[in-house]
C-alpha positions as CSV (number, residue, x, y, z in Angstrom):
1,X,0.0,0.0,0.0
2,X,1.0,3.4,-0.4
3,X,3.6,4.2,2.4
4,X,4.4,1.2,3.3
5,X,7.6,-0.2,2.5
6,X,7.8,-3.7,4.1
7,X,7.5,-6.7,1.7
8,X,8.6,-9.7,3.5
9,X,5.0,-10.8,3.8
10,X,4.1,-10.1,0.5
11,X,6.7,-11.6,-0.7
12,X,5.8,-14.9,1.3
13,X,2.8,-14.6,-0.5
14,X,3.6,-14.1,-3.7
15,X,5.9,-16.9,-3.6
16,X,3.6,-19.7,-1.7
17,X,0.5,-18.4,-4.9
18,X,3.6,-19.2,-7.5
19,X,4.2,-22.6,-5.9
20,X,0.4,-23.4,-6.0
21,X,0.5,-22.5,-9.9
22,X,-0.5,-18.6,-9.5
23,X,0.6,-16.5,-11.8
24,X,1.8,-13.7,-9.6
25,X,2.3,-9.6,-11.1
26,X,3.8,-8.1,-8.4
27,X,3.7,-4.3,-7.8
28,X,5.8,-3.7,-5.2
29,X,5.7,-1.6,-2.0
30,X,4.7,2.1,-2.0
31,X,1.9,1.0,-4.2
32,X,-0.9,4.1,-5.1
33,X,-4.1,3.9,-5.3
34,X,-3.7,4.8,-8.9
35,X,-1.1,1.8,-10.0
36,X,-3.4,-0.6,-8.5
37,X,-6.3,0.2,-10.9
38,X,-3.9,1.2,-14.0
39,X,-2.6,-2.4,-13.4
40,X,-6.3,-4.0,-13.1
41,X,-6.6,-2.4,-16.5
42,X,-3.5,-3.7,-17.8
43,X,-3.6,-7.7,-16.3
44,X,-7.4,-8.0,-16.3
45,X,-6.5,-10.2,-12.7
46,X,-8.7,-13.0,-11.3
47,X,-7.5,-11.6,-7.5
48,X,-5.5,-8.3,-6.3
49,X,-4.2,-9.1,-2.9
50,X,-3.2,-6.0,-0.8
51,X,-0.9,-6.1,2.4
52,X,-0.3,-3.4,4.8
53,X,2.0,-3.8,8.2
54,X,1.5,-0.2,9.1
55,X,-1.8,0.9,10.4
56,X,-1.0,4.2,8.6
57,X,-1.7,2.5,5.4
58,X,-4.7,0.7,6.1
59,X,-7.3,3.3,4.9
60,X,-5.6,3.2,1.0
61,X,-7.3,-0.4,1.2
62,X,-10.8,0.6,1.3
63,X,-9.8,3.9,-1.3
64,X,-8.5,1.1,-3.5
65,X,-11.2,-1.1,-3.5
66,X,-13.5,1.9,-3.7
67,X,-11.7,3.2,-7.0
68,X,-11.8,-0.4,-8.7
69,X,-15.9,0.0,-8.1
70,X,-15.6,3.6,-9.6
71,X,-13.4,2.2,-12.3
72,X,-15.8,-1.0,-13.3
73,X,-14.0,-3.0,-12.8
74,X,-14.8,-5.3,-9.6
75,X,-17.3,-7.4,-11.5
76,X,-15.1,-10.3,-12.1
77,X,-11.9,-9.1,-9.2
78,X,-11.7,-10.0,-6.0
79,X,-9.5,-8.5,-3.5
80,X,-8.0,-10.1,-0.8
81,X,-6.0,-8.4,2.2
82,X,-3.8,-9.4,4.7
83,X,-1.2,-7.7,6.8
84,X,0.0,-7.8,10.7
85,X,-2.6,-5.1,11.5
86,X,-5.4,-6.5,9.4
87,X,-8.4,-8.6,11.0
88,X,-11.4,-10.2,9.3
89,X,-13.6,-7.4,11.2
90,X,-11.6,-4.7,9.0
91,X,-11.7,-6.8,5.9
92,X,-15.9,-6.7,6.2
93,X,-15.8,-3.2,7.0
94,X,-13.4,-2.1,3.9
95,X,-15.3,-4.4,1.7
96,X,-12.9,-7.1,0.5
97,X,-13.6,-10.4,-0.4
98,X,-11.4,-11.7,2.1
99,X,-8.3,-11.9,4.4
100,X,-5.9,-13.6,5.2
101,X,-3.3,-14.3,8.2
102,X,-0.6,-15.9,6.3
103,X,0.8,-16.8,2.9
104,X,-1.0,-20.5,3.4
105,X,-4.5,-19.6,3.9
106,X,-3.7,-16.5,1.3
107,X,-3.4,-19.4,-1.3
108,X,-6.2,-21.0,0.0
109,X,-8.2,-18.3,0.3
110,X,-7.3,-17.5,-3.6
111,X,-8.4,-21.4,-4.5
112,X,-11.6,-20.9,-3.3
113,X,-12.3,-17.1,-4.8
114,X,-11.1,-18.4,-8.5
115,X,-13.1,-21.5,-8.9
């Protein structure tokens, strides 16, 4: 997310989706708002997962999600989240399709969403 520079979970991530046959575009950290819908465009993804370790980051989740609606294009996305601060209660409340705790139920969580 925007501001936030860690990417060892994300990395873990990205890495356990690739082993379970994910193809895996990876955007980096300091991600905008802006880059995550240019790149919805661009891939036409199944899932965008978003990760976040500082709670100062958090609320670029829900203005994500918010400009994928604005953009039309969360017909056919789903967006996951995940992230040491993160919670299932704050995945409801920002509207994604799901969270996860770790990199395993990440991938499992993305086996259900794409089937």
């Amino acid at each position: 997310m925007a501001g936030d520079l860690h990417d060892i979970g994300k990395n873990l991530v990205a890495m356990i989706l690739e082993s379970g046959g994910f193809k895996v575009i990876d955007l980096g950290v300091d991600v905008s708002v802006e880059k995550f819908v240019e790149a919805a465009r661009q891939y036409n993804p199944q899932v965008i997962g978003m990760s976040a370790l500082l709670t100062t980051t958090m609320l670029a989740m829900k203005d994500t999600i918010d400009a994928l609606t604005e953009a039309g294009l969360r017909q056919n996305l789903k967006v996951i989240v995940g992230g040491a601060p993160l919670s299932q209660e704050f995945s409801n409340q920002i509207g994604a399709d799901g969270y996860a705790s770790d990199a395993m139920t990440a991938k499992e969580l993305c086996e259900k969403l794409v089937v």
